[in-house]
N, C-alpha and C positions, 0 to 999 in steps of 0.2 A: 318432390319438394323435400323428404325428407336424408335423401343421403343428398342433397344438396349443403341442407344444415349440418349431416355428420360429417362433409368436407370442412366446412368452413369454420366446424369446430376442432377440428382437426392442424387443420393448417393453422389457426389462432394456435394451439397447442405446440407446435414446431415452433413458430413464435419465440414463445413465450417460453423456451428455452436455450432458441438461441441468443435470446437478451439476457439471462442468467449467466451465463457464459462468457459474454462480452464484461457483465459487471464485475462479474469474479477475476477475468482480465485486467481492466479497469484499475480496480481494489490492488490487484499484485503489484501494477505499475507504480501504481501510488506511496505503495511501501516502499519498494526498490529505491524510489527517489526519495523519501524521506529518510532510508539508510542510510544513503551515498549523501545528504546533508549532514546526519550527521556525524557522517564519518570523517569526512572533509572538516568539521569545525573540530571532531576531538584531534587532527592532524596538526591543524593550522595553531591550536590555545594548547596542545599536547606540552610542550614547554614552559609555557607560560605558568600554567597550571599547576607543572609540579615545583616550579619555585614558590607558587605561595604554599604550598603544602607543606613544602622543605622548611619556608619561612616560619611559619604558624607552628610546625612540631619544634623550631628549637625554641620558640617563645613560653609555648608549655613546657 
């Protein structure tokens, strides 16, 4: 009975790191794609952007 339970807390224990692992994965993806957003919007308003900038320093 009892190295039954130290299996089965065991294998809980494998587990429960390979779903750390998976989240830490997860977590990276998440980033990745929230760069590549917003990398793509400083691309796309890259221009846009620096004429109001350009606008706004000769008004000052």
């Amino acid at each position: 009975m009892l190295k039954a339970l130290v299996r089965a807390q065991q294998a809980a224990a494998r587990l429960q790191t390979r779903e750390r692992g998976a989240t830490a994965v997860e977590y990276g993806l998440m980033i990745a794609l929230i760069a590549a957003v917003i990398v793509g919007v400083v691309f796309a308003l890259g221009g846009n952007l620096n004429n109001i900038f350009n606008t706004v320093n000769t008004k000052v």
